[in-house]
N, C-alpha and C positions, 0 to 999 in steps of 0.2 A: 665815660672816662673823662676826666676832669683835665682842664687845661697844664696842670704841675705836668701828671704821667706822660700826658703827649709830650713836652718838652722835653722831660725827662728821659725817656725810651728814643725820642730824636738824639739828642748828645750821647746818649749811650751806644745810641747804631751808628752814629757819626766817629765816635772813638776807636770803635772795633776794627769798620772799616779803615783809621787813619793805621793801625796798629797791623791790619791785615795786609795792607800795601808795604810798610816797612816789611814784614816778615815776609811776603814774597820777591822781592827786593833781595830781603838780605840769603834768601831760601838759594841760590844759584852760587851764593859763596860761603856754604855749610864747609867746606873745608878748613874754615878759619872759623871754628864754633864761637870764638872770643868775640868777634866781633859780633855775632849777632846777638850774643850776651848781652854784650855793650849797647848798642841798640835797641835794646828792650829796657834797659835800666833807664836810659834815657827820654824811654816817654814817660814824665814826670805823673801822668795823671791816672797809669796804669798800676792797682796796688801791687805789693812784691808778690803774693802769693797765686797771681793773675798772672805775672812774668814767669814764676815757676813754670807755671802750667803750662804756657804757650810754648816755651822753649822746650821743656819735654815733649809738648807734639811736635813739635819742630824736628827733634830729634829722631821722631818716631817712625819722621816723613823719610829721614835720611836714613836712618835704619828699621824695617819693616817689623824687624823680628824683636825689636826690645818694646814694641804698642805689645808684646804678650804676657808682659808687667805692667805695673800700675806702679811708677816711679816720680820723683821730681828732681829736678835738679837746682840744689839748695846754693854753691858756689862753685865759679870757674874764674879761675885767674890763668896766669902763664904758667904751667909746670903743677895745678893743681885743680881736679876736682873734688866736691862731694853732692850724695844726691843724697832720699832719701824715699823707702819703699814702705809698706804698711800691709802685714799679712792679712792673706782674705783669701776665703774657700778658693778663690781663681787659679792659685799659686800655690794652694797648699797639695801637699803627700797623705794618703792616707791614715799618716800619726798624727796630724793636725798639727803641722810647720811647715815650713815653708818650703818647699820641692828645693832640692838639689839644684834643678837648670833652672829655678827662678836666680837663686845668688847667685851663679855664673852670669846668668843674660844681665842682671844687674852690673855686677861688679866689671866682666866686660864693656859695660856702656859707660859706666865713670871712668874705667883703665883707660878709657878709647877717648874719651873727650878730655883726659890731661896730656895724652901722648899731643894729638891734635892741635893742643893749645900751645906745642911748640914746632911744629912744622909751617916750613913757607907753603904758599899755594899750589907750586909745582912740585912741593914734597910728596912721597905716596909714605902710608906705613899698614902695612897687613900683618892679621894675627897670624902667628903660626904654631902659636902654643901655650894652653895654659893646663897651669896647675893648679889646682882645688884640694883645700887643706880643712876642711869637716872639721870645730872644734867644738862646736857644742851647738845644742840645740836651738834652733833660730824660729820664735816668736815674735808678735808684736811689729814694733813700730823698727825698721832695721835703717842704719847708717852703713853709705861707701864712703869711703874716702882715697883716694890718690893722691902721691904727691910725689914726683921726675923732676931732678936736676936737669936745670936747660945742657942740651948739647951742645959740647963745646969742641968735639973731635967731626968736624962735616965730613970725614970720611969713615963714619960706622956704619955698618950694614944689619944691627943688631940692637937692638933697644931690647930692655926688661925693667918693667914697673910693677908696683908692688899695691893690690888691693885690700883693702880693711873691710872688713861689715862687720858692727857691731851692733848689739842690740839697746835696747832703751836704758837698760844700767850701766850701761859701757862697758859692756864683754862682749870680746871679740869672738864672732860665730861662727865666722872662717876667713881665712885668710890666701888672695889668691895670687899667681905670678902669672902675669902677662911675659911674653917673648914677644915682640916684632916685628916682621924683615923691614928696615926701612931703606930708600929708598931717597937720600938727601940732593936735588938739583940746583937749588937756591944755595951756592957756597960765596 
């Protein structure tokens, strides 16, 4: 092994490591997904598509049950996510697309990190109900996207946002409605 790779594989496990402390760091304040968005965008030397991925395990860590996709999450701002998912025997139904409870566990997990990106830290918000709207076949390379008006009534006890997934052409392949009991302390 040549003296480049040594160095090279040193800064690389020194990176990881710098990268793995901010994420555990920032891992005890998943309630505020944005910030640790933020946080990952911030390590300049980390590419975007390296941030994707860390923050979707990130995700995965706080939700057990969406690691049974294979997602990433593309943008999070205040009041908006999108991810995106990519079909593969893991996730498929036996017609060869994409299972049913893969687009919910998806769409779910984007619904969930726009709600999030407007709740304070002592806010709670639980599903209590969705709806799933089947509109056409879902192949390939699939987009969520969410997008919730900031709250501006701190006494609702009811949020509903609205999920997209679309496929590589830009047709919508269903379309889902989150309800949520929320749960506003931070007024």
């Amino acid at each position: 092994m040549n003296t480049f790779n040594i160095v090279f594989s040193v800064i690389v496990l020194a990176g990881l490591a710098y990268v793995s402390s901010v994420i555990v760091k920032k891992l005890g304040s998943l309630r505020d997904p944005l910030q640790v968005w933020e946080a990952l965008n911030n390590v300049g030397l980390l590419p975007i598509r390296m941030r994707a991925w860390i923050f979707s395990t990130v995700v995965g860590f706080a939700n057990p049950y969406s690691r049974s996709i294979n997602f990433r999450i593309t943008e999070l701002r205040k009041g908006k996510a999108c991810g995106v998912m990519k079909e593969s025997k893991k996730i498929s139904n036996p017609f060869r697309c994409v299972h049913a409870a893969a687009l919910i566990t998806f769409g779910e997990t984007v619904g969930g990190l726009a709600v999030f990106t407007l709740l304070g830290k002592k806010d709670r918000a639980i599903l209590t109900n969705i709806n799933a709207e089947y509109i056409k076949v879902s192949r390939g390379l699939l987009t969520a996207s969410s997008i919730i008006q900031p709250i501006k009534d701190r006494e609702i006890t009811e949020l509903v946002n609205e999920v997209l997934i679309k496929n590589a052409a830009f047709e919508t392949v269903a379309k889902l409605t989150l309800t949520w009991k929320v749960d506003i302390k931070d007024k």
